[in-house]
NUKEVEX-313637 format. One record per atom (N, C-alpha, C): x, y, z; residue in three letters. Coordinates in steps of 0.1 Angstrom, whole numbers, padded with zeros to 4 digits, always signed. Last residue first. Layout:
XYZALA;...
end
This chain:
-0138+0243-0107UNK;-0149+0236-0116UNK;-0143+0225-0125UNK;-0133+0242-0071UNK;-0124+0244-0086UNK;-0139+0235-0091UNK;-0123+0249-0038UNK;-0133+0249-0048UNK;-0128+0250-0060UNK;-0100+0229-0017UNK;-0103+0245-0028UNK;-0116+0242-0031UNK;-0081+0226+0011UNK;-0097+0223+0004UNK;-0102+0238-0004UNK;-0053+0227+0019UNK;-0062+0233+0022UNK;-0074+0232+0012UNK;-0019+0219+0034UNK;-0029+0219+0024UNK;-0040+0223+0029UNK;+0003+0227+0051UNK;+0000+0241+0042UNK;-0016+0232+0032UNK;+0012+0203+0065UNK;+0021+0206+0053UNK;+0014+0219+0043UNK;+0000+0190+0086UNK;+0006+0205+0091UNK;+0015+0211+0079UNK;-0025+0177+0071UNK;-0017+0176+0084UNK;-0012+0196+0082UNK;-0060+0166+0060UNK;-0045+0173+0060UNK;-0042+0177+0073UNK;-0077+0139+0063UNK;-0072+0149+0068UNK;-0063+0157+0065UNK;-0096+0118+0046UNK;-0085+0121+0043UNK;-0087+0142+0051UNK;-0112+0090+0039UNK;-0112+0098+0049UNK;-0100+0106+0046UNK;-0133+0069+0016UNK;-0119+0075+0020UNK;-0116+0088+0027UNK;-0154+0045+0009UNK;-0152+0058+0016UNK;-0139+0060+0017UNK;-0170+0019+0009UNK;-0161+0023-0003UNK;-0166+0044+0002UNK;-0177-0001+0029UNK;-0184+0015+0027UNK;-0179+0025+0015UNK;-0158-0018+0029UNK;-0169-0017+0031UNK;-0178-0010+0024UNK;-0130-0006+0033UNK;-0132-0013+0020UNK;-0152-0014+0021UNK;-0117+0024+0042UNK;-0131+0019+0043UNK;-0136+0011+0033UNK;-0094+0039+0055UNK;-0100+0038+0039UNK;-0107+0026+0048UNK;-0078+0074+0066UNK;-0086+0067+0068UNK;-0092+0055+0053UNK;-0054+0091+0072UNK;-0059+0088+0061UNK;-0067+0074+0067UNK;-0043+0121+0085UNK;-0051+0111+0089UNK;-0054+0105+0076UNK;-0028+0146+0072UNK;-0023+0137+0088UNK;-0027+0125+0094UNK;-0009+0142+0043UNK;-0019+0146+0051UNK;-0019+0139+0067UNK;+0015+0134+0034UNK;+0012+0147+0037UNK;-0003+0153+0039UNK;+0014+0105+0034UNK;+0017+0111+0047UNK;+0016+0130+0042UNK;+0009+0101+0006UNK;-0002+0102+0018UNK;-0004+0108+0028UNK;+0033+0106-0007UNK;+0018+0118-0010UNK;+0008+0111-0003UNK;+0045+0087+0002UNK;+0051+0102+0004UNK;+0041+0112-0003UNK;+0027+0060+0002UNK;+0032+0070+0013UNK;+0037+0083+0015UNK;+0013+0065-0033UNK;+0022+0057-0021UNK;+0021+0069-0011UNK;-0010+0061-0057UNK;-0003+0063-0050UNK;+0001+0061-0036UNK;-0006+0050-0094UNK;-0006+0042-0081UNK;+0000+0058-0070UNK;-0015+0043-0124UNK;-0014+0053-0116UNK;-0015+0047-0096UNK;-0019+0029-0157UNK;-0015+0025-0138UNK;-0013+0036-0135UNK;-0017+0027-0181UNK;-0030+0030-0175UNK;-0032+0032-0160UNK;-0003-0006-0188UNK;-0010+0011-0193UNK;-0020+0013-0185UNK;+0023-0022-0160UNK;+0007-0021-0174UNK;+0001-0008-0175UNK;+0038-0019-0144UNK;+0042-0016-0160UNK;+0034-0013-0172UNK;+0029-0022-0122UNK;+0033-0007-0128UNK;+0038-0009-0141UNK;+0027-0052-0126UNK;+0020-0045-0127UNK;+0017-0030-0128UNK;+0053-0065-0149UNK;+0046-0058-0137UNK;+0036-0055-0135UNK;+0069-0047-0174UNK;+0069-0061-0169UNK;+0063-0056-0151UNK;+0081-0030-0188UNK;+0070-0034-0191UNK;+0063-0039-0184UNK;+0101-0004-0171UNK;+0095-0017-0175UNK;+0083-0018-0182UNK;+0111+0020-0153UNK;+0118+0019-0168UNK;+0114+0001-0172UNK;+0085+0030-0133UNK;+0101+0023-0132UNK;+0102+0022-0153UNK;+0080+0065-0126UNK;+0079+0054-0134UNK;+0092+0049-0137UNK;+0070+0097-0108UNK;+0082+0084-0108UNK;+0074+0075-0111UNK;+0069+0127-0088UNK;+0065+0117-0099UNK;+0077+0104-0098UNK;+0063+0143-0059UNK;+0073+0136-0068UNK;+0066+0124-0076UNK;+0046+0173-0062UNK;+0044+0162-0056UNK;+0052+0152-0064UNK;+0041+0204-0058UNK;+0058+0197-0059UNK;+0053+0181-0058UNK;+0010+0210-0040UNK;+0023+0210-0048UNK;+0030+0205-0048UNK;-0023+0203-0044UNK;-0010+0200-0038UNK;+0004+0203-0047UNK;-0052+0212-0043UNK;-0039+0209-0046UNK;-0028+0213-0043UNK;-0085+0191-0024UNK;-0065+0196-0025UNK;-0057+0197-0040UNK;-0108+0179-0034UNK;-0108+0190-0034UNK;-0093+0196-0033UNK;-0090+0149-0050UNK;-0105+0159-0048UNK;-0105+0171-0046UNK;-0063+0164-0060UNK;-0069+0150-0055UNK;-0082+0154-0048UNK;-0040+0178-0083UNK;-0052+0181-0077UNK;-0063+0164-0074UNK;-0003+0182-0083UNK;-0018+0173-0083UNK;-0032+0180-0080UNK;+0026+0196-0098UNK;+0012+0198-0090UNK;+0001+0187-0092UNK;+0055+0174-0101UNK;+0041+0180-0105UNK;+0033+0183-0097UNK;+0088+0158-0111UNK;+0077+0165-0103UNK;+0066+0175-0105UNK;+0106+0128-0120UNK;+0104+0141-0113UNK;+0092+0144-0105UNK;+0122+0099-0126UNK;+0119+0108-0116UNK;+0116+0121-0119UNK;+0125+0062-0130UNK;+0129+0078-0136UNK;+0120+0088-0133UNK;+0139+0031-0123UNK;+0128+0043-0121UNK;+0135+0057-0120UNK;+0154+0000-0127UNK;+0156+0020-0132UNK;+0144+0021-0133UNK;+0148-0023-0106UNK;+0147-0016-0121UNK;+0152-0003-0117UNK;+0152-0048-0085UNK;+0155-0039-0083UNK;+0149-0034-0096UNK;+0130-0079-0070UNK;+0139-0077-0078UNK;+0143-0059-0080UNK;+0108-0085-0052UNK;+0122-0098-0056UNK;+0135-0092-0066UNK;+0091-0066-0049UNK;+0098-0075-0033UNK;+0106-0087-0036UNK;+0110-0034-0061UNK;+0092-0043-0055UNK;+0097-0058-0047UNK;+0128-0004-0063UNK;+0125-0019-0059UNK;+0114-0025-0056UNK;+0145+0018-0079UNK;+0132+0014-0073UNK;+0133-0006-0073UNK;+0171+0046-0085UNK;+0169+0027-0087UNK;+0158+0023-0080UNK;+0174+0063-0110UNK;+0171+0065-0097UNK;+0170+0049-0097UNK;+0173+0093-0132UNK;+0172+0083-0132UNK;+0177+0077-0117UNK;+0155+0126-0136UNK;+0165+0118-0137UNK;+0161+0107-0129UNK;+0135+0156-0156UNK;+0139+0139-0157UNK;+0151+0130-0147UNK;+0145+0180-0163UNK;+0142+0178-0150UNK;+0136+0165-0147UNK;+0137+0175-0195UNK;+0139+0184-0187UNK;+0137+0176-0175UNK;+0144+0140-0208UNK;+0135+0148-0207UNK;+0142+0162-0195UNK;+0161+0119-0207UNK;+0162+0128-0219UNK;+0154+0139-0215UNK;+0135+0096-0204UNK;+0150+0096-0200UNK;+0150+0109-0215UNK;+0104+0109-0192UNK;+0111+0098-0197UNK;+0127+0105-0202UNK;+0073+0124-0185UNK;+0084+0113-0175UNK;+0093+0107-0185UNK;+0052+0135-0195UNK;+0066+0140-0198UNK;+0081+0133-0191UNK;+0031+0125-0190UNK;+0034+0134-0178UNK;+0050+0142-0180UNK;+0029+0108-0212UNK;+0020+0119-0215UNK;+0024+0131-0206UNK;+0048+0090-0201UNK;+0049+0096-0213UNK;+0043+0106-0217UNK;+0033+0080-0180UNK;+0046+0090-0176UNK;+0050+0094-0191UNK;+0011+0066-0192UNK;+0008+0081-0186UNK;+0017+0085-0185UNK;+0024+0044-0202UNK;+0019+0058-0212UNK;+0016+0071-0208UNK;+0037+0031-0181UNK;+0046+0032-0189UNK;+0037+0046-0199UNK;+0026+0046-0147UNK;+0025+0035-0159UNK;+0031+0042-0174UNK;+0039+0063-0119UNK;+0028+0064-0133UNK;+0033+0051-0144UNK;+0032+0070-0086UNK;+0039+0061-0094UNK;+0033+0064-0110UNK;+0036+0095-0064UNK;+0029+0090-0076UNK;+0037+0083-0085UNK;+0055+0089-0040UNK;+0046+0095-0043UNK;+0034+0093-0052UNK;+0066+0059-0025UNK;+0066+0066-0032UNK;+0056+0077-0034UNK;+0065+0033-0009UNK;+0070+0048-0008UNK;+0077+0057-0014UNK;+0041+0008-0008UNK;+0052+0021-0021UNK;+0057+0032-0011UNK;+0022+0004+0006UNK;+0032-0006+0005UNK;+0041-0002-0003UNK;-0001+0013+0006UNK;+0009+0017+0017UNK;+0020+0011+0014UNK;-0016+0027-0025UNK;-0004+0020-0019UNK;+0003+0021-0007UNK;-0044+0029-0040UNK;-0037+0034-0024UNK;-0029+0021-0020UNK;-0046+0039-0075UNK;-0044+0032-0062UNK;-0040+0034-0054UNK;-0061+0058-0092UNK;-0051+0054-0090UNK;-0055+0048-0077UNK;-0079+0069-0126UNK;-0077+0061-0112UNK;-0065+0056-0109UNK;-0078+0091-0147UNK;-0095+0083-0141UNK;-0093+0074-0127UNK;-0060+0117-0148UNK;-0058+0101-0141UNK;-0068+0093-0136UNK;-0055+0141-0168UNK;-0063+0133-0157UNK;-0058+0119-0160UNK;-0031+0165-0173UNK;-0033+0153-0175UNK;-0040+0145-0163UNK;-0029+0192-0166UNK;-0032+0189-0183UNK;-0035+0176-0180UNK;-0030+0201-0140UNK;-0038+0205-0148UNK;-0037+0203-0160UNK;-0006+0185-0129UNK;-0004+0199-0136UNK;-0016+0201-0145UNK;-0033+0159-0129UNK;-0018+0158-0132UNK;-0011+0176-0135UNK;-0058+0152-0109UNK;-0056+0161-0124UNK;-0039+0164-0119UNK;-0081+0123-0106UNK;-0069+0131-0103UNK;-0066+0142-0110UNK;-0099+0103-0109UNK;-0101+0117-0112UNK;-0093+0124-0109UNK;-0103+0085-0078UNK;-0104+0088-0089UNK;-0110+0098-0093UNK;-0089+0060-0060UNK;-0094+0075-0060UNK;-0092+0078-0076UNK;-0086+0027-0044UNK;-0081+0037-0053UNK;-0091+0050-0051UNK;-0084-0006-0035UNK;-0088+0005-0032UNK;-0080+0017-0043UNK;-0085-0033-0061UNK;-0076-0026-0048UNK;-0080-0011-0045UNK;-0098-0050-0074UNK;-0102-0050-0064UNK;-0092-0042-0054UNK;-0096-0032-0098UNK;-0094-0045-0098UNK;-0102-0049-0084UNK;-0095-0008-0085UNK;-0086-0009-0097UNK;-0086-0027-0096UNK;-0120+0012-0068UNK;-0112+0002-0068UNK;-0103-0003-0085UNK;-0129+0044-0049UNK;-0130+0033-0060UNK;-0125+0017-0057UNK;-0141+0060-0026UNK;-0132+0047-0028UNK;-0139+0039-0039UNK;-0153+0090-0024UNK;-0156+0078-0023UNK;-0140+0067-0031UNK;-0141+0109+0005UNK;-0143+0110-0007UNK;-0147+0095-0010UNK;-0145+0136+0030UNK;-0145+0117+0026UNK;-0149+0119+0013UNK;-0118+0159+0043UNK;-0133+0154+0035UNK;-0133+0140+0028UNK;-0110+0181+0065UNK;-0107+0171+0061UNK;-0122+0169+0048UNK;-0114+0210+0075UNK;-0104+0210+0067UNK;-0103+0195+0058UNK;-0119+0195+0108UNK;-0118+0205+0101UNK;-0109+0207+0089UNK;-0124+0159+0104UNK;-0122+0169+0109UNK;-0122+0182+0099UNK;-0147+0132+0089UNK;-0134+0142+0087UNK;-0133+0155+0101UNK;-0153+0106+0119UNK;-0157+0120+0109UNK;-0144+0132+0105UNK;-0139+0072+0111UNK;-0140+0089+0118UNK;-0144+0099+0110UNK;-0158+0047+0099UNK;-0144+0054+0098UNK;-0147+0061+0109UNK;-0176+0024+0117UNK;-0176+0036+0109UNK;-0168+0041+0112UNK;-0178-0012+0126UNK;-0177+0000+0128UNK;-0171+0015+0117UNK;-0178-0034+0110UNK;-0189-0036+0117UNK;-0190-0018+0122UNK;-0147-0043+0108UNK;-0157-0035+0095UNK;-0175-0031+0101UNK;-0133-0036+0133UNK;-0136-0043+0129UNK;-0147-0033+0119UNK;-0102-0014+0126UNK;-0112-0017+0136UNK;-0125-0026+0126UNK;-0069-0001+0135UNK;-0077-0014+0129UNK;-0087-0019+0138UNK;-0049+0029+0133UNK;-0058+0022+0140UNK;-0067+0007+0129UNK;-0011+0031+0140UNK;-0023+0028+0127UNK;-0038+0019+0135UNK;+0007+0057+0140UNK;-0001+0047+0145UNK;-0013+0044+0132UNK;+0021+0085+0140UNK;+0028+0074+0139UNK;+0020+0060+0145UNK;+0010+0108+0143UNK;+0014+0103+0155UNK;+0018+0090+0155UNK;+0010+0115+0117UNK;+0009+0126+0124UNK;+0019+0119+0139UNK;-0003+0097+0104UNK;+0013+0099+0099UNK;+0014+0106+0112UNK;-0027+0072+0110UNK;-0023+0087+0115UNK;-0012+0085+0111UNK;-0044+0051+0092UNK;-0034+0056+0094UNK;-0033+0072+0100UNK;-0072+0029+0103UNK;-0071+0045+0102UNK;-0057+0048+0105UNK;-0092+0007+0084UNK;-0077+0012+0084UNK;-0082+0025+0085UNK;-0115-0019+0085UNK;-0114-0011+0084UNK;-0096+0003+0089UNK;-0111-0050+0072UNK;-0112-0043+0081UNK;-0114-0032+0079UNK;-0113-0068+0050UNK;-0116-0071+0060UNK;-0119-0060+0074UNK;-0090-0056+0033UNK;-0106-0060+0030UNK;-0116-0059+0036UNK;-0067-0067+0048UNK;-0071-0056+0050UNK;-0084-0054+0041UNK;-0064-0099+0038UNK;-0071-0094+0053UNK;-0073-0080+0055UNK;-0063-0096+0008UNK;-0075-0109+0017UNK;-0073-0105+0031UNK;-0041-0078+0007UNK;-0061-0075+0004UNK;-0067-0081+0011UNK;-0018-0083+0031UNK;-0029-0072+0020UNK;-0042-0077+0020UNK;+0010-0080+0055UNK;-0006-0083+0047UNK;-0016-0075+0039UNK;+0037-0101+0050UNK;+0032-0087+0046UNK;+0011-0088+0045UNK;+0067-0108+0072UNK;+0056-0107+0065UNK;+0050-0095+0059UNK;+0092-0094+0073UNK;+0088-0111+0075UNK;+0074-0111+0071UNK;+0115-0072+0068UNK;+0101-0078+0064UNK;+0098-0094+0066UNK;+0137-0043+0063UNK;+0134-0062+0075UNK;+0119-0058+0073UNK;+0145-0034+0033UNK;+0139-0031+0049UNK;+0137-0041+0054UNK;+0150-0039+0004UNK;+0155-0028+0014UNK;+0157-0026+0028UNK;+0138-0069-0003UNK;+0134-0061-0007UNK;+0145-0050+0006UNK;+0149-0097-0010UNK;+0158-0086-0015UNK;+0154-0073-0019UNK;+0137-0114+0002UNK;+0151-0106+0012UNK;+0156-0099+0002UNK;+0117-0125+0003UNK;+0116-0115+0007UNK;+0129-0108+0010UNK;+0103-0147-0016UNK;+0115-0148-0013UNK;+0115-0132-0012UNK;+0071-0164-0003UNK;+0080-0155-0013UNK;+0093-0153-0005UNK;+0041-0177+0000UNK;+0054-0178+0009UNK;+0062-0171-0008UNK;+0009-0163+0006UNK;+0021-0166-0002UNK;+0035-0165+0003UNK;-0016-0172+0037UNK;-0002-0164+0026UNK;+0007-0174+0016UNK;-0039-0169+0058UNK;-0038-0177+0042UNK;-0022-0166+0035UNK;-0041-0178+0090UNK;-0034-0167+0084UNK;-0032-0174+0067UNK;-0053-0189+0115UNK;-0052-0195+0101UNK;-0050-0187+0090UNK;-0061-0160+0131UNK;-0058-0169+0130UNK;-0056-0184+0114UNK;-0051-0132+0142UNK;-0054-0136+0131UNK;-0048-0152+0133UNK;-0057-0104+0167UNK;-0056-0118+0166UNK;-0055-0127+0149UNK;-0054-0070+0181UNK;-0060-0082+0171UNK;-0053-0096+0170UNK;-0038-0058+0197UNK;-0053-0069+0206UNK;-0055-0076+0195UNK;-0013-0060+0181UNK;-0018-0053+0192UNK;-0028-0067+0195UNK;-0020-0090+0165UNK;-0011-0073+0161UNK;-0018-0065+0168UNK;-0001-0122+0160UNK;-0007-0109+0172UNK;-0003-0100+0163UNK;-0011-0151+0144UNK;+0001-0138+0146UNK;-0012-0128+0153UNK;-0012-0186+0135UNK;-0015-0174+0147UNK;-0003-0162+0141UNK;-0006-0205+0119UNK;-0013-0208+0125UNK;-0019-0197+0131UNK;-0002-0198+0085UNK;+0003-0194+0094UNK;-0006-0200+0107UNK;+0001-0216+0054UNK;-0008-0206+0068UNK;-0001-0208+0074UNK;+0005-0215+0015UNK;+0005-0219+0030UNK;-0001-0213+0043UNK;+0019-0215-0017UNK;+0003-0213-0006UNK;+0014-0219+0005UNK;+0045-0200-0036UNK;+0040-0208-0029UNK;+0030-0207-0018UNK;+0061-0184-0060UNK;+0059-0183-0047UNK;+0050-0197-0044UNK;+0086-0165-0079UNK;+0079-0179-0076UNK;+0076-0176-0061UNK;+0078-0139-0101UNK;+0079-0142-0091UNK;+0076-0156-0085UNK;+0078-0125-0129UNK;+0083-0140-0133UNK;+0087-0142-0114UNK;+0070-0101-0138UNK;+0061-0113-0142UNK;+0064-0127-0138UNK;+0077-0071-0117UNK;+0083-0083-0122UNK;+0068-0094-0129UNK;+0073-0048-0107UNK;+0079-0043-0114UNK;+0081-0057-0122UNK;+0053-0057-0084UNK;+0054-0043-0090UNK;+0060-0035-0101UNK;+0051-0091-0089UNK;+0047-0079-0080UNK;+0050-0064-0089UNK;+0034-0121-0101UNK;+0039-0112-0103UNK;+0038-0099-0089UNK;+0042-0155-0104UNK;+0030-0146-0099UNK;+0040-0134-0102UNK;+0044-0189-0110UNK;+0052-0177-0110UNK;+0039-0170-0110UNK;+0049-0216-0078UNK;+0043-0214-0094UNK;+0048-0197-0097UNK;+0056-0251-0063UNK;+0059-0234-0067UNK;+0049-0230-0082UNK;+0041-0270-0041UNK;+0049-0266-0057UNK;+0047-0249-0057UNK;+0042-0257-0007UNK;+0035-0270-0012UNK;+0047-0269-0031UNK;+0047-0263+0027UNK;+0055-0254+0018UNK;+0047-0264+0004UNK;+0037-0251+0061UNK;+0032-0264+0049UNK;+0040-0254+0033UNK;+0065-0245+0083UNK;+0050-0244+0074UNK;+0053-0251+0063UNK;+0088-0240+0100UNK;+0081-0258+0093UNK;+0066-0255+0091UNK;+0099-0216+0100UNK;+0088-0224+0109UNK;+0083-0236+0109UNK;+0117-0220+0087UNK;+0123-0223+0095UNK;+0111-0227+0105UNK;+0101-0217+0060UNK;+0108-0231+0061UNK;+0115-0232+0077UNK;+0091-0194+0063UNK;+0086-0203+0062UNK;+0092-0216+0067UNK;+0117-0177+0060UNK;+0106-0178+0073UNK;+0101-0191+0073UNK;+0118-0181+0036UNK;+0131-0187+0047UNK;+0125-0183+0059UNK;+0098-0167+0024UNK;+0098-0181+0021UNK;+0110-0186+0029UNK;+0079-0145+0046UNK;+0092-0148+0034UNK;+0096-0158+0035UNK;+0043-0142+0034UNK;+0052-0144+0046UNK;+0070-0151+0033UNK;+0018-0124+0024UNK;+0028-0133+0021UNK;+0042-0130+0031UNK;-0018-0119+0015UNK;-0009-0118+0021UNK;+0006-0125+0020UNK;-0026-0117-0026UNK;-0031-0117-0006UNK;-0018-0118-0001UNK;-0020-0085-0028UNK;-0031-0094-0027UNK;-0025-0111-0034UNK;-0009-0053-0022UNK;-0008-0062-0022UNK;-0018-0074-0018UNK;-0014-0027-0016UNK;-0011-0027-0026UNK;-0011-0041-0031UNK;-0015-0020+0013UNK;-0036-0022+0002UNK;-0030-0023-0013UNK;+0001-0035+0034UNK;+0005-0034+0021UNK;-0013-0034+0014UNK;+0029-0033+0062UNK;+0007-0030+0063UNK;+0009-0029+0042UNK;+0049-0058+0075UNK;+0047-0048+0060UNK;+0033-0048+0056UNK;+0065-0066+0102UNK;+0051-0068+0094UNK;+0049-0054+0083UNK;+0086-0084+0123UNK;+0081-0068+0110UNK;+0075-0075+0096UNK;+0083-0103+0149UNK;+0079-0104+0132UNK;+0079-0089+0129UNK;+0099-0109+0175UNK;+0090-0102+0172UNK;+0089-0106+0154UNK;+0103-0148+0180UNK;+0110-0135+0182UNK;+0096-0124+0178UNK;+0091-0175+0184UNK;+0096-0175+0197UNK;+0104-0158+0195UNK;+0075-0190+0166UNK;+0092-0187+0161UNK;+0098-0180+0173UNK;+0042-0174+0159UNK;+0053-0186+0162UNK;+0070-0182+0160UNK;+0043-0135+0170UNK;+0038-0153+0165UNK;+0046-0163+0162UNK;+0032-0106+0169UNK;+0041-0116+0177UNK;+0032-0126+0168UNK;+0049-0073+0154UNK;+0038-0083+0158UNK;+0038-0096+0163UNK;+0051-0039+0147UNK;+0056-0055+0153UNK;+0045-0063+0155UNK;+0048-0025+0113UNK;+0044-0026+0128UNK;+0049-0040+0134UNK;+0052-0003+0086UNK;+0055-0018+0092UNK;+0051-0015+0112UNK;+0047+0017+0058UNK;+0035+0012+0073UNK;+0042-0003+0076UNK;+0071+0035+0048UNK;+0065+0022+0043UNK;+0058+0022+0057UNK;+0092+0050+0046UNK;+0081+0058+0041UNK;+0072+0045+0037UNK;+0115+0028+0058UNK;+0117+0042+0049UNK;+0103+0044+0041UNK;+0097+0041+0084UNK;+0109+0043+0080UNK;+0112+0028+0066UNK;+0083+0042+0105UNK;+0076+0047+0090UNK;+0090+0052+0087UNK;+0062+0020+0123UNK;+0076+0026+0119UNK;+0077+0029+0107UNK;+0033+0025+0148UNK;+0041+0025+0129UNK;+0057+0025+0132UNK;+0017+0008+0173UNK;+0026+0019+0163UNK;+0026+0011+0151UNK;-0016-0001+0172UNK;-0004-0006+0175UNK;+0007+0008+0166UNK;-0052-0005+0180UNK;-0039+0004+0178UNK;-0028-0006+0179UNK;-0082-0025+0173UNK;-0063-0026+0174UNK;-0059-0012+0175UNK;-0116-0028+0177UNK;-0102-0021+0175UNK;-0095-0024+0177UNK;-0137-0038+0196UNK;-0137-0042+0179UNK;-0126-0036+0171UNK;-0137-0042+0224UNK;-0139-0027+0218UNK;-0141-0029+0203UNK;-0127-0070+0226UNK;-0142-0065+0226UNK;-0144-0049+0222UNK;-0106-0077+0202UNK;-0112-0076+0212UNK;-0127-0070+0214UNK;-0106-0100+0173UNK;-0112-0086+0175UNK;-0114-0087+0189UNK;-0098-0126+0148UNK;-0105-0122+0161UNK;-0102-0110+0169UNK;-0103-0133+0117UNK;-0099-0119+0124UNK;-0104-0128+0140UNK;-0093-0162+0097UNK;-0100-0157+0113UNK;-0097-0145+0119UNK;-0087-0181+0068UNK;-0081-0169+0076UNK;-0093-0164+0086UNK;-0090-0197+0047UNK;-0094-0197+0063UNK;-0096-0189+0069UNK;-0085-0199+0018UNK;-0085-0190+0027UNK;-0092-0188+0039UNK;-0075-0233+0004UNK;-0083-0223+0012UNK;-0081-0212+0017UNK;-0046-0244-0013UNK;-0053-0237-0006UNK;-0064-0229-0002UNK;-0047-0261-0046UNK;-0048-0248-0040UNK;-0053-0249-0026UNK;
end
C-alpha cells in the first residue's frame, strides 16, 4: 500500500475561487497538471479517497501497482489501483503528491479525469455558491461565512467519516437519523433499499417510475418519485426521491439516505466545515424559508 502524502499548498490569502460547471447537477471545475491539457475535475464529499481514470493514468506514466476490488454507489466488485499524482492546480490552490485511486472512469455520463474526496476535501474547508456558480476553498485554519438572512448553521454529522445532517423528516411520517452530503450525486434524495420501502419507493407503487442511474463503473434501474422534506428548520417541497433497484453498493446498504445536488442547489450557499463539524446553508431564490416546528 501506498502512503498518503498528499500537500495542500494555499496562497497567501489561504483561499481558492475557481468556477463550477454544474452541468449535469454535479460540482466539476478545471484544473491544470501534467499531460500538457486542462483536467475536469469531479468536487465528490461522497467519495473516499480521491481517484484519477485509469487510461489517464497510464498515459501519464503514473506508478500503476496490483489491482484489487473496492466498491462505489451502486457496485461491490470495482477494480482499482494506488498511485500519485505529482502536481494539479485548482485556481491558486496547489496539491502536491496527490494520493488517488486509479479507476476506470469512462463509463460514468460526463468528462471526468479526476475526482477528489474525502482524503483532500477533509482538509479544507468548501463554500459552494449554486447562485453564482463557484466554489470557494479555504484553508481549514479559517471560519465558514456567517449565515446570512434567512440562512442557519447546523451541525455536521458524519456517516462513517462522510459529512452528513441529521434528523430529516420524510412527508412527516418517515425520519432519516442521517444522510450524507453528496456533491458527487445529482440527485435529490437518494434512499437505501428499507427506507425507500418505508418512503413507499418501489416498482408497482402509485406515482413510482423507473429510470436508469449511474455510479462511476457501472449503470442500475433507479426508481423515482417525490416528497416534502423537513431539513432543520426548511420545508421543502416536491423534493425528488430515488433508490437504485440493488443490494450491491453502498446505496444499497440499509439505512442510507444520501443527499445530492438537486436538493442542495435549492439553496444558494452551502457551506461544510469538516473541522468544526458545521454546515452553512443559505436559501436561494426557490421560496424557502426557516419555520419553527416542534
Amino acid at each position: 500500500m501506498l502512503d498518503d502524502c498528499t500537500q495542500l499548498l494555499f496562497p497567501p490569502s489561504g483561499a481558492a475561487e475557481v468556477p463550477l460547471h454544474f452541468a449535469p447537477e454535479v460540482l466539476r471545475c478545471v484544473a491544470a497538471g501534467p499531460g500538457g491539457r486542462p483536467l475536469n475535475v469531479l468536487i465528490d464529499t461522497g467519495t473516499d479517497p480521491s481517484a484519477i481514470d485509469l487510461n489517464l493514468a497510464r498515459r501519464l506514466g503514473l506508478r500503476i501497482g496490483a489491482f484489487a476490488l473496492g466498491s462505489d454507489a451502486a457496485s461491490d466488485t470495482v477494480p482499482f489501483t494506488e498511485t500519485v499524482l505529482p502536481w494539479l492546480r485548482l485556481g491558486d490552490l496547489e496539491f502536491r503528491n496527490l494520493y488517488l485511486l486509479a479507476v476506470d472512469l469512462s463509463q460514468i455520463p460526463f468528462d471526468v479525469d479526476l475526482v477528489l474526496g474525502y482524503n483532500v476535501l477533509s482538509r479544507l474547508g468548501l463554500t459552494i455558491n449554486y447562485h453564482a456558480a463557484t466554489l470557494h476553498l479555504r484553508h481549514s485554519d479559517l471560519a465558514p461565512p456567517e449565515p446570512t438572512e434567512g440562512g442557519v448553521t447546523l451541525p455536521l454529522a458524519f456517516y462513517e467519516h462522510f459529512p452528513a445532517l441529521a434528523d430529516l423528516r420524510l412527508a412527516d411520517a418517515l425520519t432519516l437519523p442521517l444522510a450524507t452530503i453528496d456533491t458527487g450525486s445529482n440527485g435529490a434524495l437518494t434512499l437505501g433499499p428499507d427506507l425507500a420501502v418505508q418512503a413507499g419507493l418501489h416498482l408497482g407503487a402509485k406515482h413510482v417510475i423507473a429510470a436508469t442511474g449511474h455510479g462511476f463503473t457501472q449503470a442500475c434501474t433507479v426508481l423515482r418519485s417525490a416528497a416534502s422534506l423537513r431539513l432543520g428548520p426548511y420545508a421543502i417541497p416536491d423534493v425528488e426521491l430515488d433508490a437504485p433497484d440493488t443490494l450491491s453498493g453502498d446505496l444499497g446498504r440499509h439505512g442510507r439516505a444520501n443527499i445530492g445536488n438537486r436538493l442542495l442547489a435549492r439553496f444558494r450557499r452551502v457551506s461544510l466545515d469538516y473541522r468544526r463539524a458545521v454546515c452553512v446553508l443559505e436559501p436561494g431564490c426557490c421560496g424557502l424559508r426557516a419555520e419553527v416546528y416542534l
